[in-house]
N, C-alpha and C positions, 0 to 999 in steps of 0.2 A: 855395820859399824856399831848396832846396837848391842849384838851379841859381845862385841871386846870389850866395849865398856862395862860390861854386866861381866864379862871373864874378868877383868881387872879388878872388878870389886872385890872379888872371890878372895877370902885369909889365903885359899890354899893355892891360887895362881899369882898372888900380888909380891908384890920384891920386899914385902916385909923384912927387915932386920931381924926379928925375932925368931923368924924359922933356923932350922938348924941348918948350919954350915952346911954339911952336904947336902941339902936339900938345894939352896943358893946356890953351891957347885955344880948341877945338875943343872940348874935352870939356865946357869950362864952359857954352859953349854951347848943348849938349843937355840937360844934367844938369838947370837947371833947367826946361825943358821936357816931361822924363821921367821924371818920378818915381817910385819903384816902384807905387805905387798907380794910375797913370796907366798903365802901361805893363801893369798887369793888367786893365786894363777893355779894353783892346786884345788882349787874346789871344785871344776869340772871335773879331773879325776878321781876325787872321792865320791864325787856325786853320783859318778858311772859305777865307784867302788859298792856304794851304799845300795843305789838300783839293784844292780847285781844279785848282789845279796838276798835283798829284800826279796828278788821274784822268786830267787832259789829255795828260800823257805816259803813262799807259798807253794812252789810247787809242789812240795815235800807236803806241805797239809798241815790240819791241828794236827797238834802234842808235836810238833818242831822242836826240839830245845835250840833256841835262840843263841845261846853261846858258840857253840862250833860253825853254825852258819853263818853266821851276823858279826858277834862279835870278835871272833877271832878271825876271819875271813878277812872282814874290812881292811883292820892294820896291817894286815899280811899280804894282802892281794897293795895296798896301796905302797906300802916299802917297798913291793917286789919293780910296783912300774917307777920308784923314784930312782931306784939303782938299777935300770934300765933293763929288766926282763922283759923281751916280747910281750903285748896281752895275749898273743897266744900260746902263753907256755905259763902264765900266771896261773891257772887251775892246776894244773899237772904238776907243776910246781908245789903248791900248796899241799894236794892230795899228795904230796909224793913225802912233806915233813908232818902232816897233821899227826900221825903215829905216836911223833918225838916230841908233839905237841901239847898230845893228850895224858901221856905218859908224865909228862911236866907235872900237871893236875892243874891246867887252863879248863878244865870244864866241868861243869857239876857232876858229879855219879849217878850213874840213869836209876831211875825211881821205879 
């Protein structure tokens, strides 16, 4: 509960008037679709989403680039089980857009 109240404080999550229109349009848009009580029946499967992740880049070792494992992974892997992909087709799935992902420029340029 600590954490929403700290998200609510936030200029850039609060329902400020001053933000721009679309931005308000956006939020309306989630808002009723995520409700705190909804968004708490979901933290076991982000939690398993985040695990995941997490183990997959240690396995991988140092110099991981943390974005295509972690942070693109999570969101991806978590939309995929809300719009009810098997968990056992979530990777394959994933591995199977990452291409069209990276291609985007979702990930830093390897160094």
């Amino acid at each position: 509960m600590e954490d929403a109240r700290e998200a609510l404080s936030d200029p850039v999550l609060s329902a400020d008037p001053s933000l721009p229109a679309a931005d308000r349009r956006v939020r309306r848009l989630f808002t009723g679709e995520f409700p705190v009580h909804r968004v708490e029946r979901m933290r076991p499967l982000i939690a398993s989403c985040v695990a995941s992740a997490v183990a997959d880049l240690r396995a991988q070792g140092p110099g991981t680039d943390l974005i295509p494992v972690v942070a693109l992974t999570v969101p991806q892997a978590v939309i995929l089980r809300l719009i009810g992909v098997p968990e056992s087709e979530v990777q394959s799935t994933i591995a199977a857009v990452r291409p069209t992902t990276l291609r985007a420029g979702w990930s830093r340029p390897a160094s």
